[in-house]
C-alpha positions, 0 to 999 in steps of 0.5 A: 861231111855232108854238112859243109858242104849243104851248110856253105850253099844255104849261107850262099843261096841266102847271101845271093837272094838277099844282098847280090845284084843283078851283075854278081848273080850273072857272074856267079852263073857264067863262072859256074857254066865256064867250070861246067863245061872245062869239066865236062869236056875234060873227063866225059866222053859224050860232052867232050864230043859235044862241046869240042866246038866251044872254047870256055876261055870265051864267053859262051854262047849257049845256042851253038851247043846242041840240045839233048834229050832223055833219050839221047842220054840214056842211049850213051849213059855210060859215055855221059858220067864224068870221070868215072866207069858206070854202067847202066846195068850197074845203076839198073840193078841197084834201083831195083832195090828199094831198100837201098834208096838214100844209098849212095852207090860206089859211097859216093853217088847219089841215083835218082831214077824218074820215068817222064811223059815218055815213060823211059827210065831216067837214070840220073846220077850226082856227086855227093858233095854235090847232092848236098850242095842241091839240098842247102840251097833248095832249103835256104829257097824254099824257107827263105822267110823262115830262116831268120835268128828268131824263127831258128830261136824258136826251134833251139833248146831240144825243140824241133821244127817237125818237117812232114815229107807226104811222098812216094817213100818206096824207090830212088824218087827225087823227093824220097831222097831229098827226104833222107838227107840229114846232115848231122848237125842239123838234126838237133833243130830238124825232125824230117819224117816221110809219109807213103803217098801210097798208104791207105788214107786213113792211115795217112790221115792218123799218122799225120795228126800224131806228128802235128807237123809244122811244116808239110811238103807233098804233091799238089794233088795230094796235099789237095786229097789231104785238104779234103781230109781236112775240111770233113774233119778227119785230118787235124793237123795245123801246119804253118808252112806248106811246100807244093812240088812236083806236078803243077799246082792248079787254081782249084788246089791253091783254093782248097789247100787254102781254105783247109789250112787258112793259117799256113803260108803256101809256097810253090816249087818248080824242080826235077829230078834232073835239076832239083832247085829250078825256081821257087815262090817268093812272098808275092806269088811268083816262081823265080828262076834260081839263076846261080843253080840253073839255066833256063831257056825257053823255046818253041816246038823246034827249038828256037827261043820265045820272046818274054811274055810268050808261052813256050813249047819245052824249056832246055835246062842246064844244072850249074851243080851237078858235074858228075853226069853233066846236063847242058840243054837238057830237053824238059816238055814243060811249057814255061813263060818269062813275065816282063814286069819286076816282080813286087817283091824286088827279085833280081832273078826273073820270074816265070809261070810253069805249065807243066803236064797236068794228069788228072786226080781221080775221084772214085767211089767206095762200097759205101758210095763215099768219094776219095781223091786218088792223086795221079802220083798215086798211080804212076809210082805204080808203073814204075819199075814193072819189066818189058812196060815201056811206056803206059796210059792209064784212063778213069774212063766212067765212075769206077771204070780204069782202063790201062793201055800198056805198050811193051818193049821189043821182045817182052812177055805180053802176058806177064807185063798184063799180069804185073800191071793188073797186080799193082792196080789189084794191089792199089785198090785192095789197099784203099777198100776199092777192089769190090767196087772199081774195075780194071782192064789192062791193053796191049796197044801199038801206039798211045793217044796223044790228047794235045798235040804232041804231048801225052797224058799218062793218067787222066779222067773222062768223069767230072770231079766230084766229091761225097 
């Protein structure tokens, strides 16, 4: 039964955040990686290579094991899966399936596909059991204030605390499926109930104002779109409580969702579909890192560790949960820093601040001449899934110009991949009453600009932001 497990991780997680020190939380996470790395030795090919040099009857020391990238383990995805025979093809065949998201593969592995600022698939797969280990403590973080005998109280009796998920609802995304998972037992307290990032805004707008959610989780950049909607007065929800995950939460979204839905406490999360519960937002603003779940190491462009107080390059992550395809050192290209004060409210877990990579909302004009945000997770669930597309940039170049520079895999169609970017940019807009008034070119290139650095920025505006 899922409940056991995601019920005995949630009481975990509460007991661990409220009452554990600082020395049981370390115990806690050494015992966690000791019973990783016996596992992941012991029936994966790729780690046992890997780890062959470290006894875990030692303490361990995280710097001698090599980093791995998304690449690396794509390229041995097979060799990565502990104790079993799975096939990239095999997993390749089953996402393209959409109506099969929130399925388990084999009724027991949950896969969840993401494509990064490379643009490569990523398959990511975990254990049942394991999965709903992730969602009980990710829901005992992220409502830590809520779940209280009063606050549960309110929503007994037949009463359900309603739960809006504004996500991409097609494809086997992270948060689709942290949105399908109900365990039994919880649905009586519980409505959870996803809606399309992907739909006309109108509709969004009416189907949430229907559900009077009471709480509402979403992209930064979109529940920013729906602040908006609320602030013209088109959206008339009053939730209580919001969530913002996924991408960075900017200053100017804080403020906006803010003034828009000045009743509700907005909290952050940091997450990937790699690792699901990374580091949440306590009641004074800062993201603790859930050290019992998730090791965090953040380094510089080659790899060394940054002192605290400084700004990292990439953050090297290993997932204490998940033992079904192990991920020690996972290489992630955000930049994170580790803030040297005790944090007010009396964490024992550290506190950092995220950067992670900023694409930009695009604000386009319709017939009428009005402005409507277009949150970039709009976009890039678009690309998603497209054959021959390896990787892509998608470019708001002047008001209602886009341009699409596409690079191809080795031996792709050129014209077909053109033609099923140019059909799920035409499809986009006809669905927002765009199609008349914005126009798209779509490009073969050779090589991608990269605008920072080394990091590249898959969907960005050259036009300043402006609203109706």
């Amino acid at each position: 039964m899922a409940f056991l497990p995601f019920a005995h991780e949630l009481l975990r997680a509460l007991w661990v955040e409220r009452r554990a020190t600082p020395e049981q939380i370390r115990e806690i996470r050494d015992r966690r990686l000791r019973q990783l790395i016996i596992e992941a030795k012991e029936k994966s090919v790729l780690w046992r290579e890997r780890l062959e040099h470290i006894d875990p009857a030692l303490p361990i020391n995280l710097a001698q094991i090599q980093p791995i990238t998304k690449g690396e383990l794509m390229a041995r995805f097979q060799d990565s899966i502990a104790g079993d025979s799975l096939d990239r093809s095999e997993l390749a065949a089953f996402v393209q399936d959409p109506a099969r998201a929130g399925q388990a593969l084999k009724k027991k592995y949950v896969v969840a596909t993401t494509s990064g600022t490379t643009g490569e698939v990523g398959y990511f797969v975990t254990g049942r059991d394991a999965f709903a280990r992730l969602n009980g403590a990710l829901f005992a973080r992220v409502l830590r204030y809520r779940l209280s005998p009063s606050e549960i109280a309110r929503f007994s009796f037949g009463r359900r605390y309603r739960m809006a998920m504004a996500i991409a609802t097609t494809g086997h995304f992270i948060t689709r499926l942290v949105a399908g998972f109900r365990p039994m037992l919880t649905r009586g307290l519980v409505d959870v109930r996803p809606f399309s990032i992907l739909a006309r805004m109108e509709e969004t707008v009416h189907a949430l104002n229907r559900y009077r959610p009471h709480y509402l989780h979403g992209y930064a950049t979109f529940v920013e779109a729906l602040a908006h909607e609320r602030c013209e007065g088109r959206l008339a929800i009053d939730p209580e409580f919001i969530s913002l995950g996924s991408e960075p939460v900017s200053i100017s979204a804080r403020q906006a969702i803010a003034r828009a839905f000045p009743r509700a406490q907005i909290v952050e999360t940091y997450g990937a579909t790699e690792c699901l519960a990374m580091a949440n937002q306590c009641s004074a603003g800062r993201l603790h890192v859930n050290e019992d779940l998730a090791i965090l190491e953040p380094v510089d462009a080659a790899g060394r560790p940054v002192p605290v107080g400084q700004r990292s390059d990439k953050v090297y992550v290993t997932n204490l949960l998940n033992r079904t395809q192990p991920l020690l050192r996972y290489e992630i290209g955000d930049a994170v820093t580790i803030l040297d004060d005790e944090c007010p409210c009396g964490s024992s877990m550290r506190s950092i601040r995220v950067e992670g990579r900023a694409d930009d909302t695009f604000y386009l004009a319709d017939a009428q001449g009005r402005i409507g945000a277009h949150p970039p997770l709009l976009f890039e669930s678009l690309f998603l899934g497209i054959p021959g597309l390896k990787q892509y940039q998608l470019v708001h170049e002047t008001q209602n110009q886009l341009s699409a520079r596409i690079l191809l895999e080795t031996g792709a169609d050129a014209e077909r991949v053109v033609h099923a970017v140019e059909r799920a940019l035409g499809e986009y807009l006809e669905r927002h009453r765009l199609e008349s008034v914005v126009q798209v070119s779509v490009e073969p290139v050779d090589a991608l600009d990269r605008t920072s650095g080394h990091k590249l920025r898959q969907i960005y505006s050259k036009v300043p932001a402006r609203r109706s």
